[in-house]
C-alpha positions, 0 to 999 in steps of 0.5 A: 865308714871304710869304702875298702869293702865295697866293689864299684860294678858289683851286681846287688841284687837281681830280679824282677817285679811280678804283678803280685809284687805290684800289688803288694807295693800298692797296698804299702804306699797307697799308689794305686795308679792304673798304669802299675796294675791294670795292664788293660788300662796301661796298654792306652798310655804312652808307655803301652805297657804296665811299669813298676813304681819308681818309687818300688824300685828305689826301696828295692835298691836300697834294700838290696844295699842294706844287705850288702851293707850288713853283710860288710858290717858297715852302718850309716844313715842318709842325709840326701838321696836323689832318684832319676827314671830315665825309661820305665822298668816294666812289669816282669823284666829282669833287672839289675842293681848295680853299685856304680860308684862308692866311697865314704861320702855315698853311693850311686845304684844303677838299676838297668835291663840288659845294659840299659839304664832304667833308674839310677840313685845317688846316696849320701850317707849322713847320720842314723835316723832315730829309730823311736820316731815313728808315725801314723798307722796307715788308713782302712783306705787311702783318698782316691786317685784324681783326675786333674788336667795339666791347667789346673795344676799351675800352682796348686798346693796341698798336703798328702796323709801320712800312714805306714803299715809298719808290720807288712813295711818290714816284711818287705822292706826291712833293712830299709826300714832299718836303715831309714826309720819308719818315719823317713820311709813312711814319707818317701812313700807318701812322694809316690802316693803325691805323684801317682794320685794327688798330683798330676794323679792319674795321668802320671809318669815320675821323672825324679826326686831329690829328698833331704832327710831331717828326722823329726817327730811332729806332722801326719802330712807330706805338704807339696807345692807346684813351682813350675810347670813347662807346658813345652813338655808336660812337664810339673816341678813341686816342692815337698816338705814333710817332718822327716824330709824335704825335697823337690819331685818332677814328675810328667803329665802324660796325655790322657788316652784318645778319645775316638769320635762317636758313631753320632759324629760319624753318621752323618759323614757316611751314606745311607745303606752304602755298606748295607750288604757288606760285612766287615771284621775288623781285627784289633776294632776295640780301640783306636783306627779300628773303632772308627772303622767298625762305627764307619763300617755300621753307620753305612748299613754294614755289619761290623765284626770286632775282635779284640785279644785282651780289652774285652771292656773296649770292645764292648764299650764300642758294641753297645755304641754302635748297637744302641745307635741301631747299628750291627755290631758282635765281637769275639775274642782272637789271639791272632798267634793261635785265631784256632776254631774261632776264626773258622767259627767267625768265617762259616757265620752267620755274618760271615765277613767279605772284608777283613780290617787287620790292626793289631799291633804291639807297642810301636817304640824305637832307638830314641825309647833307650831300649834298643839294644841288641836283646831287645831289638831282636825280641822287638822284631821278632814281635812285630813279625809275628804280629804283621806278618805270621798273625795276618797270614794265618787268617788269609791262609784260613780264608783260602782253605774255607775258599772265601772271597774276600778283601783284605785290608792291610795297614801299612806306614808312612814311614817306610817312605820317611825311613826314620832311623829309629823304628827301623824294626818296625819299618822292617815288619811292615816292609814284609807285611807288604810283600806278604800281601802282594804275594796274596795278590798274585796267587791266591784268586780270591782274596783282594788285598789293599796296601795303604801306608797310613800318616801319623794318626790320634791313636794311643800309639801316637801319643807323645808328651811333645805335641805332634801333627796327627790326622783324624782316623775318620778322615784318612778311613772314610776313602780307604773303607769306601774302596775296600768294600766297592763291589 
């Protein structure tokens, strides 16, 4: 093929992938991990947030180059193709497929998001695939997703079903199905469907793959073996053999959400009735320090008002805990940007609360997650302002027009005295989340704040794929909840 026709740095295609496209893809490849289509679920990984399937964009990006390539009247097949996803690509972010570099051995597709680099694809183009050669009809449902641990991968193998929907694969893909063959695509989707259900499975995050095509006409499985797992970083390599490629995927085992201890272990650390005739709400309380706080606030008598923006299922995972111990616990529903006639509803109570908890919080990421350039920074910041410090006066400024008398709780970090070059936006929020409380503290009578900048603690935000030092939310809250609530 001539490379005179193709412009290195030419923009391909631009997008995004919606939930929908999320769910047709899953229904296509049979991937059905949590972490792509339920942003409830997403949200307690590492990454915080729902993210497009690796493997989704891959097909995006060759379907965008086939039509280039059409258009230019060229035609080849594929003989290798290695994919690296570098960050993740999140669910409604625009991105941008680029053709990096071109000539008549390959191509190298980059997929970024304002500038930042979100996957990048390396193409060498061989001989057509056989278009006769087809492949299984895909099942009425695919195997369900496992629940593995790190231990029990070490050197396990097995093999995933093969099955292609043909007739939805080319409404969606149909130049890569052209291009690749049914077969060949048939096995690139079996990868996804290994990493983000077989294994590590649910607790998954794909890190790259290299595939060797060599069409054939025999096999209904894609067989994988593990060779190697780096415990250092969670890190798992296997090899993939199937009738149409063979190759290597790495991907990582990411670490499960964190659990939070259970009122029964927190019980016995509080004192009978010490929080008997105090009433607490906690905000962001369906998950992680503010769990631990609503089960500390009702094991000591008190009664704990939970409210959550989108986790209705934690938050009442967390009620019926508390309640079924004997312990006082509602929730409500609170958007802190727009808290409305329901935080006056929550204020004029019947359990009106003497004490406010303030944990909401957006997905705490830095300059080392790749994406702070000068965009995202900016939306960065201006997200945790709107969460640290415009959410949390709304609800003081509330208070002081109902005249309530309450203290006020307000989270704030260590890091401001480590000053981590990398969460300078984060470090920044805080900063004024704490002037706004002092500036409370001097002028508004009755509201009683208290600053305490908390160390790392096991929450989800906290989790990493490299071990770090974390403290037990129980034991840095149990001192701060007793003083918060001291008449």
């Amino acid at each position: 093929m001539s490379d005179a026709v193709y412009k290195p740095g030419l923009s391909i295609s631009h997008r995004s992938f919606s939930m929908a496209d999320q769910r047709e893809f899953a229904a296509l490849s049979g991937d059905f991990n949590p972490i792509h289509l339920d942003p409830i679920a997403a949200r307690r990984t590492i990454i915080g947030r729902p993210v497009v399937h690796g493997m989704h964009a891959v097909f995006a990006a060759l379907e965008a180059f086939a039509a280039y390539s059409s258009e230019n009247k060229a035609s080849t097949g594929i003989a290798k193709l290695t994919a690296k996803f570098p960050k993740p690509i999140f669910v409604d972010d625009t991105v941008d497929f680029r053709i990096e570099e071109i000539n008549a051995e390959g191509c190298r597709i980059v997929c970024q998001t304002d500038g930042a680099s979100r996957m990048a694809l390396s193409v060498t183009f061989g001989v057509p695939s056989p278009s006769e050669i087809n492949c299984p009809p895909q099942p009425k449902h695919w195997p369900p997703i496992t629940n593995s641990k790190l231990e029990e991968l070490s050197e396990s193998s097995g093999s995933v079903l093969l099955g292609l929907d043909e007739t939805q694969a080319k409404q969606l893909f149909g130049g890569v199905i052209q291009w690749l063959g049914a077969r060949s695509a048939a096995e690139m989707l079996a990868i996804t469907r290994l990493v983000g259900m077989v294994c590590p499975g649910r607790h998954s995050l794909f890190a790259e793959f290299t595939a060797y095509f060599r069409p054939d006409s025999s096999g209904d499985n894609l067989n994988y073996t593990v060779t190697d797992i780096d415990d250092r970083f969670a890190r798992i390599v296997m090899d993939v053999n199937g009738s149409a490629l063979q190759g290597e995927v790495r991907a990582f085992f990411r670490p499960p959400p964190e659990d939070q201890p259970p009122i029964t272990d927190i019980s016995p650390r509080v004192c009978k009735g010490e929080f008997s005739e105090r009433s607490a709400l906690i905000v962001g309380g369906s998950r992680g320090i503010g769990e631990v706080v609503a089960k500390i606030l009702a094991a000591g008598g008190g009664h704990s008002i939970i409210t959550y923006h989108q986790g209705r299922s934690d938050a009442l995972r967390v009620s019926e805990e508390i309640r079924s111990w004997g312990g006082n616990c509602s929730i409500h529903q609170l958007d802190v940007q727009k808290p409305g006639k329901m935080i006056e509803q929550i204020f004029n109570g019947p359990e009106a609360p003497t004490s406010l908890y303030y944990f909401p919080s957006p997905k705490i990421v830095g300059s080392r997650s790749g994406l702070s350039n000068e965009t995202f920074a900016d939306q960065l910041s201006k997200e945790f302002f709107r969460c640290y410090v415009t959410g949390l006066s709304r609800l003081i400024n509330e208070a002081i027009d109902l005249e309530i008398e309450m203290s006020v709780f307000c989270p704030s970090t260590i890091f401001i005295d480590e000053n981590p070059g990398d969460l300078e936006t984060y470090v920044t929020a805080k900063k004024a989340s704490e002037a706004l409380c002092e500036f409370y503290a001097a002028h508004a009578p009755k509201i009683r704040t208290i600053i305490k900048r908390l160390p790392r603690i096991r929450t989800d935000q906290n989790s990493s794929l490299i071990p770090i030092e974390t403290a037990e939310a129980l034991d840095v809250m149990l001192p701060i909840v007793r003083e918060v609530e001291k008449d």
